[in-house]
N, C-alpha and C positions, 0 to 999 in steps of 0.2 A: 610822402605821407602828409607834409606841412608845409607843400613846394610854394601854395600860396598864401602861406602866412606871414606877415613883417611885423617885426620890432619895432618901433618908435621911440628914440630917445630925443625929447625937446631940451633942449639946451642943458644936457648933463654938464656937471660942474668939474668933475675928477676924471681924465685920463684912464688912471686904476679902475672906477667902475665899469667903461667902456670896456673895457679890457674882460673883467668878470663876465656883463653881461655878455660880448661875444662866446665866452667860454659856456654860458648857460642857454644860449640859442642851439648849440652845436649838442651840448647833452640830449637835448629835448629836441630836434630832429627840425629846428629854423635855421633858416641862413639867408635871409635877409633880412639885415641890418639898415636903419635907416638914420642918420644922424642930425639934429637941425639945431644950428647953430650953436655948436657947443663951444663954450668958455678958451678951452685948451684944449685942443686933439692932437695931445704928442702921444704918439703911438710908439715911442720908447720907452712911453711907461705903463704902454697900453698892453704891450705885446706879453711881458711876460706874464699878465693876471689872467690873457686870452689863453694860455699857453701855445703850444708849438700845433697842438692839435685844432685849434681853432683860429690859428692868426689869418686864414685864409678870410675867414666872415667878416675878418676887421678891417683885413686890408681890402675887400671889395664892400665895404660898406657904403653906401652912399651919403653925401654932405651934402644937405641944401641950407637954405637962410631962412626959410620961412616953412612956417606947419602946410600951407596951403600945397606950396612944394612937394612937402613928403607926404600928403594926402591922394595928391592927386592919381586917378589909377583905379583905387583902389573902392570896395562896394560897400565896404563898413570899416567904421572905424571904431575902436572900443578904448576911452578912456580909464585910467585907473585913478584912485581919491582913495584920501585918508578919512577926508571933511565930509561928514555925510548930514549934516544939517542943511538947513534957509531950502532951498529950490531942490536940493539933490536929491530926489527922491526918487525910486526902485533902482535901488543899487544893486547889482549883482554879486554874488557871493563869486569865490575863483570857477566853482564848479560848474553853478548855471552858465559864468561865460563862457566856458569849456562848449556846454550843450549847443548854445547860438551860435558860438563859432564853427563846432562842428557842422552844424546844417549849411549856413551860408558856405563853407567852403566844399558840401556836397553836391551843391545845387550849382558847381560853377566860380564860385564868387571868389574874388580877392579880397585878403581880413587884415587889417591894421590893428593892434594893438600899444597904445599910446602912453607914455611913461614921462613924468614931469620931472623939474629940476628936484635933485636931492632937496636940496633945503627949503622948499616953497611948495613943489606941486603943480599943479595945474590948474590956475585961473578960471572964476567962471567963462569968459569969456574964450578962452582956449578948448573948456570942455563943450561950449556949444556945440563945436563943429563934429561931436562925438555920435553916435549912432546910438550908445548908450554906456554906463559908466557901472564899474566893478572894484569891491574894497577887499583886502585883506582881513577876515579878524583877527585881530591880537587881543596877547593881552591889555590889561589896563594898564600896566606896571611899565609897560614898553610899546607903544604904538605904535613907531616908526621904526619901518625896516630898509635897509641896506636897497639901495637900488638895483642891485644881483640878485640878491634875495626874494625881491618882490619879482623880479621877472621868470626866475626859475619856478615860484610857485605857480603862477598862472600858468606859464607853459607846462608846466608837469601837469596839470589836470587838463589842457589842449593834448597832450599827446596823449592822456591815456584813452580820452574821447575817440583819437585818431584810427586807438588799433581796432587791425577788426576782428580781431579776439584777445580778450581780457588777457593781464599779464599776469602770470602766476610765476615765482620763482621758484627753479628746481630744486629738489630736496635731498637731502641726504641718498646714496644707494640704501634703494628697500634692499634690505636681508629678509630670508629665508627666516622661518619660525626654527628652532631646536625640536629635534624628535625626542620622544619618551629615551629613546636607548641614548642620545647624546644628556639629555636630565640627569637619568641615571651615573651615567658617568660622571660628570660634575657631583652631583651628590656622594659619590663615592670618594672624588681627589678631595672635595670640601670636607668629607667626615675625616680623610687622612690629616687632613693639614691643620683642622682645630685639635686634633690627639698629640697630633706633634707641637704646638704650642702649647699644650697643655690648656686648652679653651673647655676640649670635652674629657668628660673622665672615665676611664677603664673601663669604670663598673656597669656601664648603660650609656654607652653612643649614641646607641638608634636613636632613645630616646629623647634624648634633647638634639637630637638634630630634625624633631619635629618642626618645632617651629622655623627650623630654618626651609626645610620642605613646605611648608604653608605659605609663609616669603614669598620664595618664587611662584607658587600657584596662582598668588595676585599678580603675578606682572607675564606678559607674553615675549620671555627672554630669545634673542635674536641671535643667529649664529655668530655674530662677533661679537655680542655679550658673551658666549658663551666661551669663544677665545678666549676672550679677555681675562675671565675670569680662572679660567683652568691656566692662563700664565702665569698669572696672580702666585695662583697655588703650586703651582712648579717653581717657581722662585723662593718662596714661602719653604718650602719644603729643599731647595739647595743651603740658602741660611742657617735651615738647624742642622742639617745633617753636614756643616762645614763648622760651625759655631757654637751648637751645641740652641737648644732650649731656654737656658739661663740667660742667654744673651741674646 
């Protein structure tokens, strides 16, 4: 789905984020991993942030020394930025680069997506070599995100680009509507079970069991509402006739 898609991390600072972001390419359907000159690449403390399910992307990640290195190959390259003043201008939100990305990697192309040091970013002069550049919005209060964070979001809106039908998640099992004669019944254990609590009174059941009949007329009760509910009342009704009303 994302066979030609890469990651780029320029001289990540922590071990642990390598490790995250492995673990956030694997969610999102990347696995290639590009590494360029990082600080410390101990992957003993890389692996268990990758977890066991994605140590595979870490350990076949590749290591070069220089951006040009992990650029080359590839037909675009898309930088990310926090810093969206001086020169940077039409910056792409995650989405739109979701859409560019999808086309070039329809039409053929290999896609680089490019991720700067934790604590700096990406120089102008680093983002030249970019095809064009994409920001996060945050809030005011917190603008800087976790470099796991920031790559999961961008590829979360790469893959949903990818699919080629929208992802909908499954839903609870539809139930069956309740028929009149199953209503009825419920209305009948229900009228038993407020008499037995002493909720309705002797004199005129029916009739305050109106509004409780009008109740369900608003709602389109389901056959396991309707279990539900006549357990209720079988329960309801072992209580008093074990314990008595009073209690």
């Amino acid at each position: 789905m994302l066979d030609d898609l890469a990651v780029i991390l320029f001289r990540p600072k922590y071990p642990e984020n390598i490790g995250s972001v492995a673990r956030a390419c694997l969610n999102m359907g990347v696995s290639q991993l590009i590494l360029v000159a990082p600080y410390n690449l101990d992957l003993d403390k890389a692996r268990p942030l990758a977890t066991s399910h994605a140590r595979h992307i870490l350990d076949t990640a590749r290591v070069v020394n220089t951006l040009a290195e992990a650029v080359d190959g590839f037909t675009a390259v898309y930088g990310t930025t926090a810093r969206t003043g001086g020169w940077r201008k039409g910056i792409m939100s995650p989405a739109t680069l979701a859409g560019t990305v999808d086309e070039r990697l329809r039409s053929g192309g290999r896609v680089a997506i490019l991720f700067g040091p934790e604590d700096t970013g990406l120089t102008n002069d680093e983002t030249s070599i970019c095809s064009g550049l994409m920001t996060i919005p945050t809030s005011r209060e917190g603008t800087s995100l976790n470099l796991a964070q920031a790559v999961v979001v961008v590829l979360y809106e790469c893959f949903k680009r990818a699919l080629d039908t929208p992802f909908t998640p499954d839903g609870p099992p539809e139930e069956r509507a309740t028929t009149v004669q199953e209503q009825e019944a419920l209305f009948e254990n229900l009228r038993e079970t407020l008499l037995a609590i002493d909720f309705l009174k002797d004199d005129n059941p029916d009739y305050w069991m109106l509004p409780v009949r009008r109740f369900f007329a608003k709602i389109n009760l389901r056959r396991n509402e309707f279990n539900l509910l006549m357990g209720v009342c079988r329960q309801v009704q072992w209580f008093v006739d074990k314990y008595g009303p009073k209690k």
